[in-house]
PDB file as gemmi writes it, atoms N, CA and C in Angstrom:
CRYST1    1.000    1.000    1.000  90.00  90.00  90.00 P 1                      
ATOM      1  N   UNK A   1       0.109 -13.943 -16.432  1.00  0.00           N  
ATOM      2  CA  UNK A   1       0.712 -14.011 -15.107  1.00  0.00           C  
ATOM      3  C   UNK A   1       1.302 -12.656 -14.701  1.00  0.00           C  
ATOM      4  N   UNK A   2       1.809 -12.002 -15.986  1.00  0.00           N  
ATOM      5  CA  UNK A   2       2.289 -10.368 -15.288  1.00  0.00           C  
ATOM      6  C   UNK A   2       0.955  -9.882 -14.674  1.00  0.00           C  
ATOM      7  N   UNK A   3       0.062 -10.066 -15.013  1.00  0.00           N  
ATOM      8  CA  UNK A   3      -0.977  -8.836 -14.560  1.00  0.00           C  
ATOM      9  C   UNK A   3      -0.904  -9.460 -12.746  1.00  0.00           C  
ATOM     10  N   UNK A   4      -1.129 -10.429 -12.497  1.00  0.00           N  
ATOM     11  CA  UNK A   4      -0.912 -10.889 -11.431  1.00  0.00           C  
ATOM     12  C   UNK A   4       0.177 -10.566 -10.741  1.00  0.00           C  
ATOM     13  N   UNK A   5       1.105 -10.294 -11.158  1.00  0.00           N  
ATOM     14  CA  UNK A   5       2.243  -9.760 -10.062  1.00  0.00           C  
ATOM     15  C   UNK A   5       2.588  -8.660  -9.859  1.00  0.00           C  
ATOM     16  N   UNK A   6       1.924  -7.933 -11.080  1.00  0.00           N  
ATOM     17  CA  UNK A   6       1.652  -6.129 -11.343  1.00  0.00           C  
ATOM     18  C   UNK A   6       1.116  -6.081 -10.395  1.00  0.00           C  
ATOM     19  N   UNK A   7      -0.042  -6.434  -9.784  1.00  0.00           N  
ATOM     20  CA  UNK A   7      -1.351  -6.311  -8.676  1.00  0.00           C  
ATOM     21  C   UNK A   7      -0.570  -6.353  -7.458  1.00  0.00           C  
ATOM     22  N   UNK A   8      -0.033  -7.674  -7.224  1.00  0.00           N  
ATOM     23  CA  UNK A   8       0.179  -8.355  -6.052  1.00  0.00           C  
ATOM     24  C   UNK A   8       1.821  -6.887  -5.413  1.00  0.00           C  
ATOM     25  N   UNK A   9       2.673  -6.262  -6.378  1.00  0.00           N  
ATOM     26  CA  UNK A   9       3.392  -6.015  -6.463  1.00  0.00           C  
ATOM     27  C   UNK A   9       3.226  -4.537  -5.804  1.00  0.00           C  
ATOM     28  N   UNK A  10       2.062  -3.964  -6.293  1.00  0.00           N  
ATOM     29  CA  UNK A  10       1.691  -2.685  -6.099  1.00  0.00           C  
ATOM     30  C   UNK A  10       0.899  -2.248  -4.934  1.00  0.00           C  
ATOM     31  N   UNK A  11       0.448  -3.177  -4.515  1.00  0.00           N  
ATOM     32  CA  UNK A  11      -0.753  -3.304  -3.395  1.00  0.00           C  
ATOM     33  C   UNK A  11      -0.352  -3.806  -2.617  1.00  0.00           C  
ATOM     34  N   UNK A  12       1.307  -4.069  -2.208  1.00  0.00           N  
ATOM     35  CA  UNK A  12       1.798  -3.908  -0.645  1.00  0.00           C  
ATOM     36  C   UNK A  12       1.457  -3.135   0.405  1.00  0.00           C  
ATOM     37  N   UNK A  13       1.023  -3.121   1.079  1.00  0.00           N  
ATOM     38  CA  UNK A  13       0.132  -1.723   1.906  1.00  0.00           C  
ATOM     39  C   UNK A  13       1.337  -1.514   2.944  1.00  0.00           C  
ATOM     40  N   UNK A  14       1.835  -2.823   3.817  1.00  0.00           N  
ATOM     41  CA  UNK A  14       2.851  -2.152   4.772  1.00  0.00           C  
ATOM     42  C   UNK A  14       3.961  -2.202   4.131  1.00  0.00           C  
ATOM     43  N   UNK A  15       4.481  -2.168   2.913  1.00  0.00           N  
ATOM     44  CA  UNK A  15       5.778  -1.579   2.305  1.00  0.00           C  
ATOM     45  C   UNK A  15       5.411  -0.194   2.143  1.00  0.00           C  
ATOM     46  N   UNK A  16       4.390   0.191   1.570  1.00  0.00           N  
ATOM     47  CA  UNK A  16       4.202   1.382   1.262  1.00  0.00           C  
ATOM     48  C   UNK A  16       3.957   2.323   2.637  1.00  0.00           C  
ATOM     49  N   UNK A  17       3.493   1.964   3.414  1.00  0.00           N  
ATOM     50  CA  UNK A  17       3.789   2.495   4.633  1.00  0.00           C  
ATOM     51  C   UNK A  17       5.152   2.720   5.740  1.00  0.00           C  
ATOM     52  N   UNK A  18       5.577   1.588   5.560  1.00  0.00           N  
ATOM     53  CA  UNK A  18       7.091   1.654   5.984  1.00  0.00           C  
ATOM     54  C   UNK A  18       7.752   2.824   4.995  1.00  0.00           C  
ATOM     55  N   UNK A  19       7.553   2.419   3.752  1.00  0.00           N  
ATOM     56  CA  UNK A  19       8.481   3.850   2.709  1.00  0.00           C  
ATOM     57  C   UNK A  19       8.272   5.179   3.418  1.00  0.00           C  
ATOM     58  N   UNK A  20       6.821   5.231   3.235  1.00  0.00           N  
ATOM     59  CA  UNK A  20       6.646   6.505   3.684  1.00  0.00           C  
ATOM     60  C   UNK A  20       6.738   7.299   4.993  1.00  0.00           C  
ATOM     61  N   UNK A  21       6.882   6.350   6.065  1.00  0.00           N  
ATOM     62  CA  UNK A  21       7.368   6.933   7.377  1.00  0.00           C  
ATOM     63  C   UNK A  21       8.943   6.978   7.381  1.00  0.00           C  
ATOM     64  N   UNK A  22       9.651   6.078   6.527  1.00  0.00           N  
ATOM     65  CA  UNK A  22      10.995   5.958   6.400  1.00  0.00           C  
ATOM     66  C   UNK A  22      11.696   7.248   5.627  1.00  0.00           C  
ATOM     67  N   UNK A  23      10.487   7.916   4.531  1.00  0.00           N  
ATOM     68  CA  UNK A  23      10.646   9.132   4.059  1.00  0.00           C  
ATOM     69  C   UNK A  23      10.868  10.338   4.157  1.00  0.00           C  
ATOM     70  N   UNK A  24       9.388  10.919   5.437  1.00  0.00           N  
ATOM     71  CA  UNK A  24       9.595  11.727   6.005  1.00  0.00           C  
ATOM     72  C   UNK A  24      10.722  11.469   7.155  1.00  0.00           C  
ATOM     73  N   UNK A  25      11.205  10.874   7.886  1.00  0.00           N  
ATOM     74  CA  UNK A  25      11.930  11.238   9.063  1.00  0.00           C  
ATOM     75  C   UNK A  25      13.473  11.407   8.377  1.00  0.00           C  
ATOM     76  N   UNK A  26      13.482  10.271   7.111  1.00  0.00           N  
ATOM     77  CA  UNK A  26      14.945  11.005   6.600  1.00  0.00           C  
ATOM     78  C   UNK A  26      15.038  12.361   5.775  1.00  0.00           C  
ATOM     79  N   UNK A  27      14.260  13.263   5.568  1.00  0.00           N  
ATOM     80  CA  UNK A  27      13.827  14.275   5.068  1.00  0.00           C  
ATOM     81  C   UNK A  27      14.393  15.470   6.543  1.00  0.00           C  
ATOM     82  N   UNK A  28      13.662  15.032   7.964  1.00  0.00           N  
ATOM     83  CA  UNK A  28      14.000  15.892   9.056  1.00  0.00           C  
ATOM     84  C   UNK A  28      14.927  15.429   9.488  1.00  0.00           C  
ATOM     85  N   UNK A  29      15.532  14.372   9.140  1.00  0.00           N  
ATOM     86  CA  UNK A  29      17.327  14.498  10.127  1.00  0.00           C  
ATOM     87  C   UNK A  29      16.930  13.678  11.813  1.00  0.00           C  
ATOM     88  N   UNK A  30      16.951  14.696  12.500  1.00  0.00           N  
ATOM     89  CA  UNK A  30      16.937  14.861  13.695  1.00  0.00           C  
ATOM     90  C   UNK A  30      15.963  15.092  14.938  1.00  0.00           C  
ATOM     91  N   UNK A  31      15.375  14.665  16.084  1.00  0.00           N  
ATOM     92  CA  UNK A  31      13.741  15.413  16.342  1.00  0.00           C  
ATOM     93  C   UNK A  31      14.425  15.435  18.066  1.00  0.00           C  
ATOM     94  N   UNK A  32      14.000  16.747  18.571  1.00  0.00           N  
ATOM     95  CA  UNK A  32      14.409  17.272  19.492  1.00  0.00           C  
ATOM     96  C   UNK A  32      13.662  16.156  20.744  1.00  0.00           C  
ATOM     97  N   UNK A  33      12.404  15.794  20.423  1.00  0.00           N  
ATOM     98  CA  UNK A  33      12.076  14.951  21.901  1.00  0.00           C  
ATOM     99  C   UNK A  33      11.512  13.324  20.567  1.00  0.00           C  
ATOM    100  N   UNK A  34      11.014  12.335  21.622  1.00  0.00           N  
ATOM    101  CA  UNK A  34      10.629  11.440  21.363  1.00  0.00           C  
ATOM    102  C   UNK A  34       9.049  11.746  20.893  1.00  0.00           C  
ATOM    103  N   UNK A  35       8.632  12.877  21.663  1.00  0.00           N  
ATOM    104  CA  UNK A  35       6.927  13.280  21.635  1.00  0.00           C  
ATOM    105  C   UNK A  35       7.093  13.722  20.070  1.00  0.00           C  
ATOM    106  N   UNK A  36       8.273  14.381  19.541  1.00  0.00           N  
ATOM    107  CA  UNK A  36       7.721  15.732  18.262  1.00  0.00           C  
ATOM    108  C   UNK A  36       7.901  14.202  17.292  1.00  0.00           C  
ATOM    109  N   UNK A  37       8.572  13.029  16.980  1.00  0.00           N  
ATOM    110  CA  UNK A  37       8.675  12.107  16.312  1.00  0.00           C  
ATOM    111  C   UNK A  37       7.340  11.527  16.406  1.00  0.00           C  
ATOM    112  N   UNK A  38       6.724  10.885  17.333  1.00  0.00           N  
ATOM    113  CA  UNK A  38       5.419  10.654  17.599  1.00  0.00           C  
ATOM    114  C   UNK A  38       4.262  11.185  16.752  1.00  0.00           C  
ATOM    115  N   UNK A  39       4.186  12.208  17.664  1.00  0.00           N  
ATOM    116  CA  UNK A  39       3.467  13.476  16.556  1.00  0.00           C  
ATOM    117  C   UNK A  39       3.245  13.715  15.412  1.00  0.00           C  
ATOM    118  N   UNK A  40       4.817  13.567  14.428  1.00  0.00           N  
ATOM    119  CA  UNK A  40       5.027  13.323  13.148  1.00  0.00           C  
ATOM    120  C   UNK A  40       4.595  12.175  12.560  1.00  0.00           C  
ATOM    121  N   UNK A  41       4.556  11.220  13.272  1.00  0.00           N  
ATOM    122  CA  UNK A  41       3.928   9.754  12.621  1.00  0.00           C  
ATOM    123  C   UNK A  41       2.382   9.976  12.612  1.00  0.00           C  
ATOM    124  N   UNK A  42       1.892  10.459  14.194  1.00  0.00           N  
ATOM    125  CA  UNK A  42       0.841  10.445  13.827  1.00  0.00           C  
ATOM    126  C   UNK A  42       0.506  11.492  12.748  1.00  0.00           C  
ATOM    127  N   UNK A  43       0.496  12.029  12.355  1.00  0.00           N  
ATOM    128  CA  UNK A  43       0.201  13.060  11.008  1.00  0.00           C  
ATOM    129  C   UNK A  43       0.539  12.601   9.777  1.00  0.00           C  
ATOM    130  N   UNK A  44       1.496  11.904   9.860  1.00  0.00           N  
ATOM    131  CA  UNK A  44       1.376  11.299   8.692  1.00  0.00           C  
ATOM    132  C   UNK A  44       0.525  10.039   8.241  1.00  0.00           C  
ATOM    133  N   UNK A  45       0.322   9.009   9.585  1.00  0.00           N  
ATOM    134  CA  UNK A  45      -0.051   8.215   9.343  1.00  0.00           C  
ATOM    135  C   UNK A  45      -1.644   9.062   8.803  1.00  0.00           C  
ATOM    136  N   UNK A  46      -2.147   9.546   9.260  1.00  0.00           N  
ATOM    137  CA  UNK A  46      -3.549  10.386   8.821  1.00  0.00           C  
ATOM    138  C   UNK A  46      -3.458  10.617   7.613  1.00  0.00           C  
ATOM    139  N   UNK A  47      -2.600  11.361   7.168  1.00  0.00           N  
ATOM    140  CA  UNK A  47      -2.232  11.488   5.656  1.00  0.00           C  
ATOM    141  C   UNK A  47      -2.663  10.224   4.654  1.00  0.00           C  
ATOM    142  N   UNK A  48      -1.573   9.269   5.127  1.00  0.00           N  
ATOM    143  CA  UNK A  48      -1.507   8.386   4.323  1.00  0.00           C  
ATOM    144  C   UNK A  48      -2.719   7.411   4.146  1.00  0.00           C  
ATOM    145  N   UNK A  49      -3.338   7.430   5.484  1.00  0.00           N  
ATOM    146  CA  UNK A  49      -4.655   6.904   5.194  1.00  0.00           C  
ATOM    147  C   UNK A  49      -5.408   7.035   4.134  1.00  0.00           C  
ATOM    148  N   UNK A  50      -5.775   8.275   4.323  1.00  0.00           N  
ATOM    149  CA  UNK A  50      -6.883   9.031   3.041  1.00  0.00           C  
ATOM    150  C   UNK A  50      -6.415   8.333   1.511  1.00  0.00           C  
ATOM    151  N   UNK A  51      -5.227   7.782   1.370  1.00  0.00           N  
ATOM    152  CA  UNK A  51      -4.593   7.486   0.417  1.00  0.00           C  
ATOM    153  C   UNK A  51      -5.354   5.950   0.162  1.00  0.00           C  
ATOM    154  N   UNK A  52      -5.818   5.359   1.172  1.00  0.00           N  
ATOM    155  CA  UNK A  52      -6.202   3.991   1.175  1.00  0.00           C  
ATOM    156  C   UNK A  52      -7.419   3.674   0.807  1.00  0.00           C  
ATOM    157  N   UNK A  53      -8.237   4.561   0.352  1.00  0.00           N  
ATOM    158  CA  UNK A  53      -9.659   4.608  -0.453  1.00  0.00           C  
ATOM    159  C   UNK A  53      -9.474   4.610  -1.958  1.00  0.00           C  
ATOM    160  N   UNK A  54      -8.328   4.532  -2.326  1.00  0.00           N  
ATOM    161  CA  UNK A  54      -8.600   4.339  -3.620  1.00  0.00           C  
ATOM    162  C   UNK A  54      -8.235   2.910  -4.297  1.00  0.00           C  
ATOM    163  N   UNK A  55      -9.249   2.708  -5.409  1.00  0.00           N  
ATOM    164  CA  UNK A  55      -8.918   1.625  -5.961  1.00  0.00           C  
ATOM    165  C   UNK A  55      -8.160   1.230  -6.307  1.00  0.00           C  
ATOM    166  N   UNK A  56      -7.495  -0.681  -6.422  1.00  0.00           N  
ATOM    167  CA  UNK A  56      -6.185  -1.031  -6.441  1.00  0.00           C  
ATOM    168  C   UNK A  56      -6.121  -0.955  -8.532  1.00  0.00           C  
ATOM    169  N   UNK A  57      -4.791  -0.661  -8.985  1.00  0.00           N  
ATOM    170  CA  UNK A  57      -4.732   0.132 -10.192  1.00  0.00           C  
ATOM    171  C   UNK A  57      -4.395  -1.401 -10.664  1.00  0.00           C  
ATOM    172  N   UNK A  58      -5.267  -1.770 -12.021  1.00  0.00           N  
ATOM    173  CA  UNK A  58      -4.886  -2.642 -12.750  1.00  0.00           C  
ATOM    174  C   UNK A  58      -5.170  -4.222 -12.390  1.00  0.00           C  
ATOM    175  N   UNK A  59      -6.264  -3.806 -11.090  1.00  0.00           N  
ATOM    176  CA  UNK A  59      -7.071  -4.835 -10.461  1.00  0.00           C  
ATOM    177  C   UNK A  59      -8.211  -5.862 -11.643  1.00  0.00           C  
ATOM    178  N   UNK A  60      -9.138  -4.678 -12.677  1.00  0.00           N  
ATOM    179  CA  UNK A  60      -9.741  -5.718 -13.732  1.00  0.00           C  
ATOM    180  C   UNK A  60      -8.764  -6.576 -14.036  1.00  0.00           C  
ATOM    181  N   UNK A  61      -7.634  -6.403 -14.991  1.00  0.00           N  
ATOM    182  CA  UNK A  61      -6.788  -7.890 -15.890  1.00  0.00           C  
ATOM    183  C   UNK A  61      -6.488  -8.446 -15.004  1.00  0.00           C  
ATOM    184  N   UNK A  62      -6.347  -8.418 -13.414  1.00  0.00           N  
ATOM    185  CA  UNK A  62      -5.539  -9.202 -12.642  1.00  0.00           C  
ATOM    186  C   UNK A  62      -6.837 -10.476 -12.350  1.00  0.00           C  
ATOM    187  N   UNK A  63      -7.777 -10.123 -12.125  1.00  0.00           N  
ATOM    188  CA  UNK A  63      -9.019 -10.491 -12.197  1.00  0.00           C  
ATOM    189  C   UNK A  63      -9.065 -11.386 -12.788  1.00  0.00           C  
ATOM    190  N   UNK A  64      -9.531 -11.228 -14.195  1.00  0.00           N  
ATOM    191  CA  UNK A  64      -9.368 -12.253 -15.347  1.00  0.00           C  
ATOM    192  C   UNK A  64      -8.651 -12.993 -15.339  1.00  0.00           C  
ATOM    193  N   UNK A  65      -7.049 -12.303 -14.702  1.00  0.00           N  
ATOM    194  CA  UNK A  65      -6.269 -13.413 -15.040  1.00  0.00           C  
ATOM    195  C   UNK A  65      -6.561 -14.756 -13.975  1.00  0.00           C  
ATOM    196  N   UNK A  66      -6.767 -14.014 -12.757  1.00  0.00           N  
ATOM    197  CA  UNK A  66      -7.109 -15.114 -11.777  1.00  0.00           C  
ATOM    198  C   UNK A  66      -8.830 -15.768 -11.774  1.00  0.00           C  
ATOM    199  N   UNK A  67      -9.521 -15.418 -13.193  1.00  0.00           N  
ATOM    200  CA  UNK A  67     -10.360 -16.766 -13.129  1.00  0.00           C  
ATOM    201  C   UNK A  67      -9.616 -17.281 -14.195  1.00  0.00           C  
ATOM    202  N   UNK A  68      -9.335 -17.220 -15.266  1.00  0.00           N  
ATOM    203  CA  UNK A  68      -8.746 -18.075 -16.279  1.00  0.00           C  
ATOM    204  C   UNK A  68      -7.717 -19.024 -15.429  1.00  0.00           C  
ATOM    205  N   UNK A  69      -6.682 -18.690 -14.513  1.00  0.00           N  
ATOM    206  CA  UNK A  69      -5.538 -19.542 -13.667  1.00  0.00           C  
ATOM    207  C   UNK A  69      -6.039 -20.352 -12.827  1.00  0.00           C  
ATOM    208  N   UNK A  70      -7.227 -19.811 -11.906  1.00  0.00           N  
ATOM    209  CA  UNK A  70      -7.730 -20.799 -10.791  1.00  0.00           C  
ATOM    210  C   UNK A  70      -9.245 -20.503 -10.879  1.00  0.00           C  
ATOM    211  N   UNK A  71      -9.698 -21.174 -12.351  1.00  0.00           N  
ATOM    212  CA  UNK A  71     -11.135 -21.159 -12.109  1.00  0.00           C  
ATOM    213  C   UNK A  71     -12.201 -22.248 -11.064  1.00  0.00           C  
ATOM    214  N   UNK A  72     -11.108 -23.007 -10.873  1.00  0.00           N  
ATOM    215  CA  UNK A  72     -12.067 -23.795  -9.841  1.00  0.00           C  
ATOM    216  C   UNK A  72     -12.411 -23.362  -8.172  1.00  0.00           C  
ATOM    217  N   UNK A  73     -11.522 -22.429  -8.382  1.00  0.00           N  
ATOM    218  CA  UNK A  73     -11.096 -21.757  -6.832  1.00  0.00           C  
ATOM    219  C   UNK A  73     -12.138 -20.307  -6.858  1.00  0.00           C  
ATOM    220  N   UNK A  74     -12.383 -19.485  -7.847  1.00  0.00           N  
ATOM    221  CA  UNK A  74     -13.366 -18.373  -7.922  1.00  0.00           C  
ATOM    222  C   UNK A  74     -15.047 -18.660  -7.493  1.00  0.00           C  
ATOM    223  N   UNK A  75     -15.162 -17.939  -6.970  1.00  0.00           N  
ATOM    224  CA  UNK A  75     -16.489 -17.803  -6.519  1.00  0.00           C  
ATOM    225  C   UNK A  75     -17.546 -17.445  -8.282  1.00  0.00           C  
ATOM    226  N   UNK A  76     -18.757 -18.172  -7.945  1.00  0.00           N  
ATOM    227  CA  UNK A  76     -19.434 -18.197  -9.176  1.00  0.00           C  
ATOM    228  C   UNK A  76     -20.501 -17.092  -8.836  1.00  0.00           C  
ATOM    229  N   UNK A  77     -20.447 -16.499 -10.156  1.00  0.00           N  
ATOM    230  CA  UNK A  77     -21.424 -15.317  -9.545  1.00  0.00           C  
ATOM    231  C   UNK A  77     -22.983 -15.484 -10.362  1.00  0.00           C  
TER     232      UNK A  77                                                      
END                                                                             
């Protein structure tokens, strides 16, 4: 069951996105217009994208674990 919540735990996508816009702007303090904040999101959000092609870490055991837990529910291959 850990491997299952290892997975489920790590592969929040909009926590990890919220962190990271919550990151940079407390990093700059302050932003002179509403446009240069904007701006900054969008650039980051670009950033962080590229980040979203990679495979979820520790996805095989979670796997296993979820045919051994709900084998009636897995697709048969």
């Amino acid at each position: 069951m850990t491997e299952i919540r290892k997975v489920i735990y790590t592969t929040n996508a909009i926590e990890s996105v919220n962190m990271s816009l919550r990151k940079i702007t407390k990093n700059r303090g302050s932003f002179p217009s509403d446009e240069a904040l904007v701006k900054l999101f969008y650039l980051a959000l670009n950033n962080i994208s590229k980040k979203w092609g990679m495979p979820i870490r520790d996805w095989k055991a979670a796997l296993n674990r979820f045919t051994i837990q709900f084998e009636e529910r897995m697709p048969q291959r």
